[in-house]
CHARMM internal coordinates of N, CA and C (Angstrom, degrees):
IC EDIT
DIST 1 N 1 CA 1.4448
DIST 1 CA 1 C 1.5328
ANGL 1 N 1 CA 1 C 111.81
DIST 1 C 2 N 1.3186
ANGL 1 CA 1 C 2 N 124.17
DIHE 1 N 1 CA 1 C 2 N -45.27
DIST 2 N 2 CA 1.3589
ANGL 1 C 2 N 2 CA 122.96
DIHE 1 CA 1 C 2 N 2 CA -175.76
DIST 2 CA 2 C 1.5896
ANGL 2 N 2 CA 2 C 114.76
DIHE 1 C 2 N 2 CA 2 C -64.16
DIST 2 C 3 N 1.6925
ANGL 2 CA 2 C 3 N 110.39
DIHE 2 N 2 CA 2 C 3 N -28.56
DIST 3 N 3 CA 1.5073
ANGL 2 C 3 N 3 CA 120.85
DIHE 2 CA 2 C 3 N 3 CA -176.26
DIST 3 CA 3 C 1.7062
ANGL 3 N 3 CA 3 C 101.87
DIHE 2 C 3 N 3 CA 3 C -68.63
DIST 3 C 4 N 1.4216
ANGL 3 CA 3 C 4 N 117.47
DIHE 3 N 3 CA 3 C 4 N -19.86
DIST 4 N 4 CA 1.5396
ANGL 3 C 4 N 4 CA 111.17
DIHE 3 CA 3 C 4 N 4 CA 163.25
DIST 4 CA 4 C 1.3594
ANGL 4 N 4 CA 4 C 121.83
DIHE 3 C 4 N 4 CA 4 C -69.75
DIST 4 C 5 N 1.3196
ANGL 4 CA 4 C 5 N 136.02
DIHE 4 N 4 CA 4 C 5 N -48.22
DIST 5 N 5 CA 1.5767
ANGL 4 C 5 N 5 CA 134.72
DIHE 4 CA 4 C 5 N 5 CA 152.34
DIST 5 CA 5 C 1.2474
ANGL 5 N 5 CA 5 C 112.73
DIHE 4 C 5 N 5 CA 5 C -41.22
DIST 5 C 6 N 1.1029
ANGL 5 CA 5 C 6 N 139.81
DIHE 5 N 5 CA 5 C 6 N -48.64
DIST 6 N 6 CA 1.4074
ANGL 5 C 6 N 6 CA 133.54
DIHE 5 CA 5 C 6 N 6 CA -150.67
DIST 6 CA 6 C 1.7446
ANGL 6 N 6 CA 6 C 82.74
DIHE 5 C 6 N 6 CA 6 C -87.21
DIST 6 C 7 N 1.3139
ANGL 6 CA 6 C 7 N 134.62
DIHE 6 N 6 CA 6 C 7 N -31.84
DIST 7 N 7 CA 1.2446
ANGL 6 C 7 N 7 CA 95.02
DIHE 6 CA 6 C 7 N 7 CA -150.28
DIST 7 CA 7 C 1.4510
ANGL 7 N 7 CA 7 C 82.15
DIHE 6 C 7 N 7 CA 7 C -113.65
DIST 7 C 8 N 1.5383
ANGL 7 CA 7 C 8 N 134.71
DIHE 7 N 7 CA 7 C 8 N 8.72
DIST 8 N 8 CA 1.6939
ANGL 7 C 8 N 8 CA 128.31
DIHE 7 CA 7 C 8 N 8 CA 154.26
DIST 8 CA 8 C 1.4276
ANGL 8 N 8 CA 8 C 107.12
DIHE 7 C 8 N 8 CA 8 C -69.06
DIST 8 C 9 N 1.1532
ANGL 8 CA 8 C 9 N 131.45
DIHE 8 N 8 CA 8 C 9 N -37.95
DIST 9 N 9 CA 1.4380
ANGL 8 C 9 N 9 CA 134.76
DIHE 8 CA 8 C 9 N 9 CA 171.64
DIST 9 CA 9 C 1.2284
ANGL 9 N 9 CA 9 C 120.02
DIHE 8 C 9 N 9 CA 9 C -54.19
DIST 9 C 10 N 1.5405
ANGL 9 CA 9 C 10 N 103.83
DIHE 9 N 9 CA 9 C 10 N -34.25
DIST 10 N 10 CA 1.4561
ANGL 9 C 10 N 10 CA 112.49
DIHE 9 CA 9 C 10 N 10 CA -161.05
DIST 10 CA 10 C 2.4149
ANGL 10 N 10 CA 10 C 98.70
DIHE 9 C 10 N 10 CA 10 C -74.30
DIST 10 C 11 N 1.5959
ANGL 10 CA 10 C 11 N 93.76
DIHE 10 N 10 CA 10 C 11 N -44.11
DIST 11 N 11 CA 1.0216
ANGL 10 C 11 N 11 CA 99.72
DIHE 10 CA 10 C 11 N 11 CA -177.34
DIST 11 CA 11 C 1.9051
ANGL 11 N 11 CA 11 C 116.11
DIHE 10 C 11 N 11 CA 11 C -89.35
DIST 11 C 12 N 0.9501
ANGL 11 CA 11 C 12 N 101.23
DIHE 11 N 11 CA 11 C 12 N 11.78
DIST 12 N 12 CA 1.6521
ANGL 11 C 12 N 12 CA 105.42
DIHE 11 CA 11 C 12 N 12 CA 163.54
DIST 12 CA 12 C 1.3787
ANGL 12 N 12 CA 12 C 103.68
DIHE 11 C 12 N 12 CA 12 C -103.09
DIST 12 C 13 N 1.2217
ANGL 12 CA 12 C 13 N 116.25
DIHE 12 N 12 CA 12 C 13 N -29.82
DIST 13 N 13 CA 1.5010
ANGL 12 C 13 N 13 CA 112.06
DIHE 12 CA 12 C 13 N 13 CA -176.69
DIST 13 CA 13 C 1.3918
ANGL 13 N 13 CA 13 C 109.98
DIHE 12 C 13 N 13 CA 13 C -55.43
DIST 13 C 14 N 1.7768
ANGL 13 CA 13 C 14 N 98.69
DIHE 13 N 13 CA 13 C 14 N -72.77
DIST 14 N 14 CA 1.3742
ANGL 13 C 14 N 14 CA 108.89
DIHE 13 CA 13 C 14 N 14 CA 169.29
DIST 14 CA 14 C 1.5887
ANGL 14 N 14 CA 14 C 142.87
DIHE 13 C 14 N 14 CA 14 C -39.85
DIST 14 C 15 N 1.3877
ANGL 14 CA 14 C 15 N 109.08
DIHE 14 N 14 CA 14 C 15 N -6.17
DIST 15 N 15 CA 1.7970
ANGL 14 C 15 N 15 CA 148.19
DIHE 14 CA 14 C 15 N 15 CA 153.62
DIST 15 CA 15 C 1.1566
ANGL 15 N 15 CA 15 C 101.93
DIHE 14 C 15 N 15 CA 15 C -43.26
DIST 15 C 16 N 1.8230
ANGL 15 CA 15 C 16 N 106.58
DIHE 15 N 15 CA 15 C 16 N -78.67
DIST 16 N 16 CA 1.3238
ANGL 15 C 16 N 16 CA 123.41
DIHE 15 CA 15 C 16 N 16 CA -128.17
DIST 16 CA 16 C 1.4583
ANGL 16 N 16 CA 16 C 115.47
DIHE 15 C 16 N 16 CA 16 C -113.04
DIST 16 C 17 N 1.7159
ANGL 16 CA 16 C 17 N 100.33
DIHE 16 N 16 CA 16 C 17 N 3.50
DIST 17 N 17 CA 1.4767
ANGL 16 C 17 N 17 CA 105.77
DIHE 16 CA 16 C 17 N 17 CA -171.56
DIST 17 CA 17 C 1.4642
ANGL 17 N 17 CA 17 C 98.36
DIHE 16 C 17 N 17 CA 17 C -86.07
DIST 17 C 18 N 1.9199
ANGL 17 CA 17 C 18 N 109.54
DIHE 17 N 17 CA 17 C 18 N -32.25
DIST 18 N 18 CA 1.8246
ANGL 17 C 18 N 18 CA 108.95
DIHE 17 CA 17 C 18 N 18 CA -172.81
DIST 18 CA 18 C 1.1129
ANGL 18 N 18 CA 18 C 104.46
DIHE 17 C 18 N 18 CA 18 C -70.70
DIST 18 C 19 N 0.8685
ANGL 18 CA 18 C 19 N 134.20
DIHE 18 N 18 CA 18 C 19 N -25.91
DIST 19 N 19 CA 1.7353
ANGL 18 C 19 N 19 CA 146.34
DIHE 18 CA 18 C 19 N 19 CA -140.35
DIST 19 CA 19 C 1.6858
ANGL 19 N 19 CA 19 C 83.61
DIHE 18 C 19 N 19 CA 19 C -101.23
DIST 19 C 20 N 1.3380
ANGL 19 CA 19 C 20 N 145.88
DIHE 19 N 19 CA 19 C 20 N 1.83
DIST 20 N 20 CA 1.0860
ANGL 19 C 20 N 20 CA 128.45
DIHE 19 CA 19 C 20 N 20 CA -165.28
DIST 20 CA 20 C 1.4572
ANGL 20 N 20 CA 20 C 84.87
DIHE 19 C 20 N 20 CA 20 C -144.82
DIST 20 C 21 N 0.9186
ANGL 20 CA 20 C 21 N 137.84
DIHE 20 N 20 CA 20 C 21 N 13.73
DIST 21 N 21 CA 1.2126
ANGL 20 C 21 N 21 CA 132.77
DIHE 20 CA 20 C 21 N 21 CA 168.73
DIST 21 CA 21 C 1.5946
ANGL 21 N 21 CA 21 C 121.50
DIHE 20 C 21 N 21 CA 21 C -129.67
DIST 21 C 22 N 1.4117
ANGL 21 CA 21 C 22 N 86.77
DIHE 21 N 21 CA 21 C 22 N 73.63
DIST 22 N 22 CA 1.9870
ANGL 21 C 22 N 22 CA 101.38
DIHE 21 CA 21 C 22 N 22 CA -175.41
DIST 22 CA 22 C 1.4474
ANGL 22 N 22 CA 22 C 103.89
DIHE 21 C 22 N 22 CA 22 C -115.19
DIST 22 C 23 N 0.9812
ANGL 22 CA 22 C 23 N 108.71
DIHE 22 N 22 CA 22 C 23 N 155.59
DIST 23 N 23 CA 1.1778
ANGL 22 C 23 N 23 CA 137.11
DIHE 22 CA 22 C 23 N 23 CA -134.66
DIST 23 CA 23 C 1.9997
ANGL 23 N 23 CA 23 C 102.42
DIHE 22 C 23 N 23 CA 23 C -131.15
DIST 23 C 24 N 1.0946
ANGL 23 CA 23 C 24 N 112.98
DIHE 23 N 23 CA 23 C 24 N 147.56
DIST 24 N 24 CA 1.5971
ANGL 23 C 24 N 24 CA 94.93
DIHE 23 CA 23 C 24 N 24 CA -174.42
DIST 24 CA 24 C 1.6812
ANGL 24 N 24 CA 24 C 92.04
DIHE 23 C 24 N 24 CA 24 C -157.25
DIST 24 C 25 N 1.5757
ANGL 24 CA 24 C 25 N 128.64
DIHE 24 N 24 CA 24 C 25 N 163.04
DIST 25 N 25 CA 1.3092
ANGL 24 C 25 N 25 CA 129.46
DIHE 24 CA 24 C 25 N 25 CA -155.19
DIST 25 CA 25 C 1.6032
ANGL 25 N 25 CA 25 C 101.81
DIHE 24 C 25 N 25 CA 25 C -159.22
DIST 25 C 26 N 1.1253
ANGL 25 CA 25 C 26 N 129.28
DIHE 25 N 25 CA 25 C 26 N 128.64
DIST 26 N 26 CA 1.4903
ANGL 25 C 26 N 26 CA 129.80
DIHE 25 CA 25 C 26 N 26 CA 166.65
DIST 26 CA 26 C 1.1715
ANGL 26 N 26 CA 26 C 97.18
DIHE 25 C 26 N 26 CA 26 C -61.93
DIST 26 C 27 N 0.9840
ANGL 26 CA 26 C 27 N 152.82
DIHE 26 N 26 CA 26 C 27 N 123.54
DIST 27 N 27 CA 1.9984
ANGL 26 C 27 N 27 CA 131.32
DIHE 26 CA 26 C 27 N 27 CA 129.63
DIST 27 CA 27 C 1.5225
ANGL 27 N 27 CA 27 C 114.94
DIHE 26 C 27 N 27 CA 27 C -76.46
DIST 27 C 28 N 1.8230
ANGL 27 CA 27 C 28 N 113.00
DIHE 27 N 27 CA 27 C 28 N -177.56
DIST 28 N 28 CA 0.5513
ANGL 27 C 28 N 28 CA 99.39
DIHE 27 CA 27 C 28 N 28 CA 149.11
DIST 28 CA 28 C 1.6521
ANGL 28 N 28 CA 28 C 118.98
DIHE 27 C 28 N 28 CA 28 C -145.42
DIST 28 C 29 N 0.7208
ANGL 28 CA 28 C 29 N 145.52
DIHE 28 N 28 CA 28 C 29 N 129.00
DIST 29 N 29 CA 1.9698
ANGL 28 C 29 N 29 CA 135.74
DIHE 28 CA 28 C 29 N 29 CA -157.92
DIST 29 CA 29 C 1.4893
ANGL 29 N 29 CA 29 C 106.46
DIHE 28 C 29 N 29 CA 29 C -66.85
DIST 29 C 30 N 1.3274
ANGL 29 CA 29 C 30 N 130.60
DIHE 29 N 29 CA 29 C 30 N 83.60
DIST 30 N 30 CA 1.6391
ANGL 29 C 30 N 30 CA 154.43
DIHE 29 CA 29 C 30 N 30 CA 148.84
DIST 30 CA 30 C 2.4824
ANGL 30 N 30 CA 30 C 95.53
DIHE 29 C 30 N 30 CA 30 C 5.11
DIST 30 C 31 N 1.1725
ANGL 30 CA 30 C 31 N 84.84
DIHE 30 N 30 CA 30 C 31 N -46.96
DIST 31 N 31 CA 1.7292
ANGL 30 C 31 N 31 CA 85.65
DIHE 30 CA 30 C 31 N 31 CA -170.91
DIST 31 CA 31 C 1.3192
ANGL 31 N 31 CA 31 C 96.87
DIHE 30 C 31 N 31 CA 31 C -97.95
DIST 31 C 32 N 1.1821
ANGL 31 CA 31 C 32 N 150.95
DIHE 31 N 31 CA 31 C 32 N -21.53
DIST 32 N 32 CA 1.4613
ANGL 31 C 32 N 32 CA 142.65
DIHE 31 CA 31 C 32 N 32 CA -156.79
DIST 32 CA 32 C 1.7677
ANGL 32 N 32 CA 32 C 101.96
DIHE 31 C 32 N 32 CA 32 C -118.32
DIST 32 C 33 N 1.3414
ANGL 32 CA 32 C 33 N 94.45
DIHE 32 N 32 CA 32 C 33 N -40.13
DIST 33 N 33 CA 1.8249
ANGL 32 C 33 N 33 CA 103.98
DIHE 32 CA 32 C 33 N 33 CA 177.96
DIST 33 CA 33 C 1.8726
ANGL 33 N 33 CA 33 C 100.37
DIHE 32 C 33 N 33 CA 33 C 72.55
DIST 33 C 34 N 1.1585
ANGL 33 CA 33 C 34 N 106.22
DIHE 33 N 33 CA 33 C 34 N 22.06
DIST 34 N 34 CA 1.3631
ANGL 33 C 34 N 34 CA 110.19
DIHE 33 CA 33 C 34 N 34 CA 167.87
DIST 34 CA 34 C 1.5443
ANGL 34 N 34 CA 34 C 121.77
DIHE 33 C 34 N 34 CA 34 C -120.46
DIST 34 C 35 N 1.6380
ANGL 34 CA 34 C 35 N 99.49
DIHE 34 N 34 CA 34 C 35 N 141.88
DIST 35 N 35 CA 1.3654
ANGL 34 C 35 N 35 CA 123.13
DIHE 34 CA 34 C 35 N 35 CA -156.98
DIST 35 CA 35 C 1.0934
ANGL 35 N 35 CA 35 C 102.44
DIHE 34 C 35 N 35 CA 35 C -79.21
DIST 35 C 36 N 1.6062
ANGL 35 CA 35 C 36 N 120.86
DIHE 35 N 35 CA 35 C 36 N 157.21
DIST 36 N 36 CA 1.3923
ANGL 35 C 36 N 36 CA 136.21
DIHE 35 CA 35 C 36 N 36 CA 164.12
DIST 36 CA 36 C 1.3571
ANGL 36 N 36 CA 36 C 140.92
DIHE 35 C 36 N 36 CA 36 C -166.85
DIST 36 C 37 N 1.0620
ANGL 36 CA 36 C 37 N 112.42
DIHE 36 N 36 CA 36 C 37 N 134.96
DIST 37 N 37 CA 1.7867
ANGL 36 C 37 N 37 CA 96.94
DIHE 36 CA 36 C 37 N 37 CA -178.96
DIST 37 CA 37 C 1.3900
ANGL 37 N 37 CA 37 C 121.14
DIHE 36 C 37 N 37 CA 37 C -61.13
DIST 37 C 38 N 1.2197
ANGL 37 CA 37 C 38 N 118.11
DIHE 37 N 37 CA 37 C 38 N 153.07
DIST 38 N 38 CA 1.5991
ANGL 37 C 38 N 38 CA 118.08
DIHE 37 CA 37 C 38 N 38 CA 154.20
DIST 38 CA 38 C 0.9687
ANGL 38 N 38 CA 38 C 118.82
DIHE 37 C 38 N 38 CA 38 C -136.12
DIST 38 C 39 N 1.5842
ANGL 38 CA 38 C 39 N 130.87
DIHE 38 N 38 CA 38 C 39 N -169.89
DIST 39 N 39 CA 1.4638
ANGL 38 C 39 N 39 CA 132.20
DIHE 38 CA 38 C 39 N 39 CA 176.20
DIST 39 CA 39 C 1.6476
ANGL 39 N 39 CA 39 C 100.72
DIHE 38 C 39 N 39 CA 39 C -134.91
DIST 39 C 40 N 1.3889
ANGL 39 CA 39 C 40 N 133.43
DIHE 39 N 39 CA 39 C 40 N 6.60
DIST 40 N 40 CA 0.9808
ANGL 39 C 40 N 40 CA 135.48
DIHE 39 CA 39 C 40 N 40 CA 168.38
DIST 40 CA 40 C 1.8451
ANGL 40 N 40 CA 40 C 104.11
DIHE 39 C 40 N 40 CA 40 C -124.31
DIST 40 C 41 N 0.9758
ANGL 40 CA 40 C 41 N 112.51
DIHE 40 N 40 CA 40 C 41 N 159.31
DIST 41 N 41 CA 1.6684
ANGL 40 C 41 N 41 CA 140.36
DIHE 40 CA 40 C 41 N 41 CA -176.60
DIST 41 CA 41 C 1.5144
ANGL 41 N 41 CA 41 C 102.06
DIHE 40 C 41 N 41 CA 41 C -72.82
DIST 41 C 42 N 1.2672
ANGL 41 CA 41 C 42 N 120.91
DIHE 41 N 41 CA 41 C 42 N 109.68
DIST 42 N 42 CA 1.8768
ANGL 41 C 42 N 42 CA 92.44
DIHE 41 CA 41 C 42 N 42 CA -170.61
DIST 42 CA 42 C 1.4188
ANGL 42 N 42 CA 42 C 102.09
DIHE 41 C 42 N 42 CA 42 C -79.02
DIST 42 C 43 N 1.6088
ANGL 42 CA 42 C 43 N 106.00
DIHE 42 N 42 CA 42 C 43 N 145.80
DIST 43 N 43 CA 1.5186
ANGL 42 C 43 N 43 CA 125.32
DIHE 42 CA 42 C 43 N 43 CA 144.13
DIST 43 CA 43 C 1.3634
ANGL 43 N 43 CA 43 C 145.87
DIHE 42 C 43 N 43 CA 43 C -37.94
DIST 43 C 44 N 1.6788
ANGL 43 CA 43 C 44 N 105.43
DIHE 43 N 43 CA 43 C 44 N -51.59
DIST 44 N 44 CA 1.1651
ANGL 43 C 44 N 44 CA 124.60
DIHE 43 CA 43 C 44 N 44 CA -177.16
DIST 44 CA 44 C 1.5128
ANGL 44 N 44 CA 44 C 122.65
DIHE 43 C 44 N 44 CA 44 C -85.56
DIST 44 C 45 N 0.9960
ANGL 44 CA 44 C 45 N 120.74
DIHE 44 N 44 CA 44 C 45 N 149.00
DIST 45 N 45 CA 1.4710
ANGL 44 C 45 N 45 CA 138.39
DIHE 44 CA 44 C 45 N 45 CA -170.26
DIST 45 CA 45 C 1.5246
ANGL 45 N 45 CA 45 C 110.68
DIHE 44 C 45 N 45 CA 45 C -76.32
DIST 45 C 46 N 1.2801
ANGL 45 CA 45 C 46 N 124.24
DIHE 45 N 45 CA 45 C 46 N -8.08
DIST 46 N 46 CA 1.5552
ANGL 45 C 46 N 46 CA 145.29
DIHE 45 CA 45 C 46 N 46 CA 166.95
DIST 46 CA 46 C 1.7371
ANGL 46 N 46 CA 46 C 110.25
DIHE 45 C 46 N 46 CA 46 C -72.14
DIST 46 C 47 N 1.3094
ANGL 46 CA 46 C 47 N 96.62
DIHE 46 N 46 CA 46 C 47 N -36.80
DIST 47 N 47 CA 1.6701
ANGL 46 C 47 N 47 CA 100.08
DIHE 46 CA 46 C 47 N 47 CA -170.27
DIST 47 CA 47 C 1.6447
ANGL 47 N 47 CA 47 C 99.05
DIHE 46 C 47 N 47 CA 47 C -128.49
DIST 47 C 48 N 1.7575
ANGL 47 CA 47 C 48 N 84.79
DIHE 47 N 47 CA 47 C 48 N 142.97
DIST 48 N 48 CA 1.6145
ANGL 47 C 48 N 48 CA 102.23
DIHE 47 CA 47 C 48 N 48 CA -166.17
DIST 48 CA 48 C 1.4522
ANGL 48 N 48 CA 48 C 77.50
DIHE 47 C 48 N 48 CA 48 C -128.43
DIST 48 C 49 N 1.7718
ANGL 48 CA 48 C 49 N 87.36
DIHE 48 N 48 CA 48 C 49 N 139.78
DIST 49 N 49 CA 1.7387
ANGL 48 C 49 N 49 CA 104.84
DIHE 48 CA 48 C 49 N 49 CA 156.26
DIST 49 CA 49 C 1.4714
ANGL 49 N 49 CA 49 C 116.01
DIHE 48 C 49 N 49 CA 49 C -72.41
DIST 49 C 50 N 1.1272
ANGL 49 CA 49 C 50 N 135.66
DIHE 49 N 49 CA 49 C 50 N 113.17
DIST 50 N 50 CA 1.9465
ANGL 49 C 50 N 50 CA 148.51
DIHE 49 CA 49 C 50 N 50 CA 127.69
DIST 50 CA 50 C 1.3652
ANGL 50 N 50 CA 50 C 125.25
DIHE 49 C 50 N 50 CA 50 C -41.05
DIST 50 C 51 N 1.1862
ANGL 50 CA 50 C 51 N 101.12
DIHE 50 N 50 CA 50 C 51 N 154.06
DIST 51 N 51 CA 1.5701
ANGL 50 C 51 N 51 CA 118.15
DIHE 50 CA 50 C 51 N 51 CA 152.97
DIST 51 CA 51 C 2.0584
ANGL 51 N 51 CA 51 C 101.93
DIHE 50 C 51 N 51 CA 51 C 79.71
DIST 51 C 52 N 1.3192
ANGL 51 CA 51 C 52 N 111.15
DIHE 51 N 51 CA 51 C 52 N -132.94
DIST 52 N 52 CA 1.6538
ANGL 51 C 52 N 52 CA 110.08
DIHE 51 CA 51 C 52 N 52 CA 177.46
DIST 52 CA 52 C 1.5183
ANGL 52 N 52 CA 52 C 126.99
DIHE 51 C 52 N 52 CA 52 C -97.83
DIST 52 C 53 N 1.8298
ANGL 52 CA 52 C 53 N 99.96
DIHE 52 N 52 CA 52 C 53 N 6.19
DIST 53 N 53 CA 1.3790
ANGL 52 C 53 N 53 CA 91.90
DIHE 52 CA 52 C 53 N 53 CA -172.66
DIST 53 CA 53 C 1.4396
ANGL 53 N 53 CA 53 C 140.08
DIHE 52 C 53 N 53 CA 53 C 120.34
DIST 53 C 54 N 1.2516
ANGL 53 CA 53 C 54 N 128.95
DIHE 53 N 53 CA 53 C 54 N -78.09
DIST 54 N 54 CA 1.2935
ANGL 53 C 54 N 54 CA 132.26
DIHE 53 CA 53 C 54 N 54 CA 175.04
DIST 54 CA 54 C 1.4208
ANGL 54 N 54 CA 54 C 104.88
DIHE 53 C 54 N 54 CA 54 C -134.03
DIST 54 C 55 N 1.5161
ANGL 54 CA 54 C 55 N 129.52
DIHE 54 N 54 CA 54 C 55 N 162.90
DIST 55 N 55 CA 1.4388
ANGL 54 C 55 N 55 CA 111.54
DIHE 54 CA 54 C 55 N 55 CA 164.34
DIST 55 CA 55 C 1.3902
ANGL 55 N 55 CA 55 C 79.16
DIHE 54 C 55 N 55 CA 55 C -171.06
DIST 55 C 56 N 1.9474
ANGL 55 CA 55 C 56 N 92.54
DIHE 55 N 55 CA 55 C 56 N 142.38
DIST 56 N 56 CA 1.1162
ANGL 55 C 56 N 56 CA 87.19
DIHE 55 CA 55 C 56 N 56 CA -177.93
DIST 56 CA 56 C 1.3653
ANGL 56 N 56 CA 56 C 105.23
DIHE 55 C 56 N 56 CA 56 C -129.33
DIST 56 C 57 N 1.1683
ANGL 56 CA 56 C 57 N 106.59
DIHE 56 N 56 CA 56 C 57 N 89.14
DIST 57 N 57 CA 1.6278
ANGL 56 C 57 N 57 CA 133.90
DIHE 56 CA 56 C 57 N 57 CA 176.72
DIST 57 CA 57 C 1.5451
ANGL 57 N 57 CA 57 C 116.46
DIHE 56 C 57 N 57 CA 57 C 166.60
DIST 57 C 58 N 1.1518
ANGL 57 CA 57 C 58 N 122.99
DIHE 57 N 57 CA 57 C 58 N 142.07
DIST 58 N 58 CA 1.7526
ANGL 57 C 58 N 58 CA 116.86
DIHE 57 CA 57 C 58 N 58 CA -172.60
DIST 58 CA 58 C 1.1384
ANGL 58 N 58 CA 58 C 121.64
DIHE 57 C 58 N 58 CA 58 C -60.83
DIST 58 C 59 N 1.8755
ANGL 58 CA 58 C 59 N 89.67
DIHE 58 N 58 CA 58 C 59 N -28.08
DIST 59 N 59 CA 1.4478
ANGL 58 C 59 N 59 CA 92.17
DIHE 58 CA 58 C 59 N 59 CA -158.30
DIST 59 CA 59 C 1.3560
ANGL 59 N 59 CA 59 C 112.05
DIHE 58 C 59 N 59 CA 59 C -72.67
DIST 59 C 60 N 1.8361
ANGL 59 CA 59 C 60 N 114.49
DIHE 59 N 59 CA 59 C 60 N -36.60
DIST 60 N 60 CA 1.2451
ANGL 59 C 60 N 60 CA 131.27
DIHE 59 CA 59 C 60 N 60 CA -164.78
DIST 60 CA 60 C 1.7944
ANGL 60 N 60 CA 60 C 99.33
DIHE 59 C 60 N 60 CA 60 C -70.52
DIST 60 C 61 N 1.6511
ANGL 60 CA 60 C 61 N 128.95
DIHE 60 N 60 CA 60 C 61 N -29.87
DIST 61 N 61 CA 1.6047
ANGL 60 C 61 N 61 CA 135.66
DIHE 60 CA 60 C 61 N 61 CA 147.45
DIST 61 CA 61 C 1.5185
ANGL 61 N 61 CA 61 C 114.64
DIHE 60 C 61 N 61 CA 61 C -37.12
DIST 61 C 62 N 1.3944
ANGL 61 CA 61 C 62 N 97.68
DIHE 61 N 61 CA 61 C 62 N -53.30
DIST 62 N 62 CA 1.9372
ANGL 61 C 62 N 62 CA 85.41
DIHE 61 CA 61 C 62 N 62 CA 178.69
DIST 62 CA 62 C 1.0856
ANGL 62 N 62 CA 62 C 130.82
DIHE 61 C 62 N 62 CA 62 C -80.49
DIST 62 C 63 N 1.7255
ANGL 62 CA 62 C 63 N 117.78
DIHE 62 N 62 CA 62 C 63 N -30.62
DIST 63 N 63 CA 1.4627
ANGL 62 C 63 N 63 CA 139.66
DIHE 62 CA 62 C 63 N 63 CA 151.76
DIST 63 CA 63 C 2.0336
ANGL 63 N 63 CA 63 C 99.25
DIHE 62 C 63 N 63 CA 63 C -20.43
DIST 63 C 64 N 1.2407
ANGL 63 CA 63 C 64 N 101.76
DIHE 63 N 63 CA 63 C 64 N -86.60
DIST 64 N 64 CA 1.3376
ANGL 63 C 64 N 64 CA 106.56
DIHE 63 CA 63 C 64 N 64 CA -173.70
DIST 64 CA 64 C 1.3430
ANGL 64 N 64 CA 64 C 127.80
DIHE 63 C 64 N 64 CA 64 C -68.24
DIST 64 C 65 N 1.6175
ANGL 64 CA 64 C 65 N 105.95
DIHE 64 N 64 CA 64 C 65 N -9.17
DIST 65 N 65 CA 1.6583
ANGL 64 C 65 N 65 CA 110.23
DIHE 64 CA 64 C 65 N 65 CA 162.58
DIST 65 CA 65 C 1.1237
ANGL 65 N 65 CA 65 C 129.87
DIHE 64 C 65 N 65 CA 65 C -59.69
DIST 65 C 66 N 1.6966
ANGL 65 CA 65 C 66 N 123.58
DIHE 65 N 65 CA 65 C 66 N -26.11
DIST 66 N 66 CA 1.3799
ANGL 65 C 66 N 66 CA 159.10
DIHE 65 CA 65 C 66 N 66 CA 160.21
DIST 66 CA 66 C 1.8155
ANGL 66 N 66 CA 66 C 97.62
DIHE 65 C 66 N 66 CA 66 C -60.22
DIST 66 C 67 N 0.8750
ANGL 66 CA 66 C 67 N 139.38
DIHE 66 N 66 CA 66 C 67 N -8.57
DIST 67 N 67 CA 1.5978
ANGL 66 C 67 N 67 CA 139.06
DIHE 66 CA 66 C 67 N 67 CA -179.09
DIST 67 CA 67 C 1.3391
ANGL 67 N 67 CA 67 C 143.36
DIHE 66 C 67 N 67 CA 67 C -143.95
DIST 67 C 68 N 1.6610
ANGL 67 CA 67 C 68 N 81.33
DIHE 67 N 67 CA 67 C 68 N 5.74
DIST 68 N 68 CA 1.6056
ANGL 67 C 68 N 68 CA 102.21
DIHE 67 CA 67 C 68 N 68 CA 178.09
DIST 68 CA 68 C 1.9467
ANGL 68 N 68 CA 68 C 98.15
DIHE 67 C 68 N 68 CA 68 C -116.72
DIST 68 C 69 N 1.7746
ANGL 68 CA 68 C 69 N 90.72
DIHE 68 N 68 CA 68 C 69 N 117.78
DIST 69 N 69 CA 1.3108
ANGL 68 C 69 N 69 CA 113.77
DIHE 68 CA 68 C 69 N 69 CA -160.52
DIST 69 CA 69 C 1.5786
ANGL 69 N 69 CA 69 C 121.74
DIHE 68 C 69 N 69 CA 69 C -49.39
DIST 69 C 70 N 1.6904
ANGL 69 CA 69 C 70 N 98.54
DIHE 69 N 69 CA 69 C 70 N -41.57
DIST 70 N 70 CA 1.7203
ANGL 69 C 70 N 70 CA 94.60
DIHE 69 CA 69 C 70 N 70 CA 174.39
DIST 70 CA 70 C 1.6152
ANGL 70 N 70 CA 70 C 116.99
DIHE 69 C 70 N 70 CA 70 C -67.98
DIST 70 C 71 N 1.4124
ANGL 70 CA 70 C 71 N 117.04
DIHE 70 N 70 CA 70 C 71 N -20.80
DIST 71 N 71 CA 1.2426
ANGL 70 C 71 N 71 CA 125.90
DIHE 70 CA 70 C 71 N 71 CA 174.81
DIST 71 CA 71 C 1.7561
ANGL 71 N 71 CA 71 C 125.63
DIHE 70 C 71 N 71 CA 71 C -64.25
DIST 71 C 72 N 1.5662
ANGL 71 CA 71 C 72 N 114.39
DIHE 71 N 71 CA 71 C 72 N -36.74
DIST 72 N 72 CA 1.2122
ANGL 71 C 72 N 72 CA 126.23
DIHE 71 CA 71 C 72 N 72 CA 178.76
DIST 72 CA 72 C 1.5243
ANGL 72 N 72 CA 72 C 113.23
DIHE 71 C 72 N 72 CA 72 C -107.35
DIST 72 C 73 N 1.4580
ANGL 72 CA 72 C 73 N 121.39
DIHE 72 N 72 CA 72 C 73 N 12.82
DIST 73 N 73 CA 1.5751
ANGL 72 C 73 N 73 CA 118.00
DIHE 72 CA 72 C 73 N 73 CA 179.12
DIST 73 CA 73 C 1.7336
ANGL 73 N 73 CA 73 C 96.59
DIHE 72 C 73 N 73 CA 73 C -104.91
DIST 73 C 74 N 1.4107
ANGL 73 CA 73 C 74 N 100.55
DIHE 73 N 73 CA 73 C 74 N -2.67
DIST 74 N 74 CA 1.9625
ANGL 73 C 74 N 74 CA 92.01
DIHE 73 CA 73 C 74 N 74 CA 175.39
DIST 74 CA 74 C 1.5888
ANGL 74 N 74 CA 74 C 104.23
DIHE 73 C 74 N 74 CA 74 C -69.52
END
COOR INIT
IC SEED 1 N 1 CA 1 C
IC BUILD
């Protein structure tokens, strides 16, 4: 009976640990010159990453979206 907990835990864990590990990115759009959050790394050659990089919370992305210069001279 206990080998059923241990191994529901085991697979909620394994759920909830990715799911908590997101990831967030200023860009910025190369043709529009406008800023934005994301939660993926962009692909495209249109959008350049800004500001410090990674953040892993939105809020701490918008915090520094407010201070990263090409972002607040639009």
């Amino acid at each position: 009976m206990p080998i059923k907990y241990v191994l529901g835990a085991a697979m909620l864990f394994a759920f909830v640990v990715p799911a908590s590990a997101q990831e967030f990115f200023i860009v910025q759009d190369s043709t529009t010159k406008k800023c934005t959050i994301v939660d993926k790394r962009p692909t495209t050659t249109t959008s350049v990453v800004v500001g410090d990089g990674v953040f892993k919370t939105r809020t701490e992305a918008e915090s520094s979206m407010k201070t990263v210069k090409v972002c607040t001279s639009n």
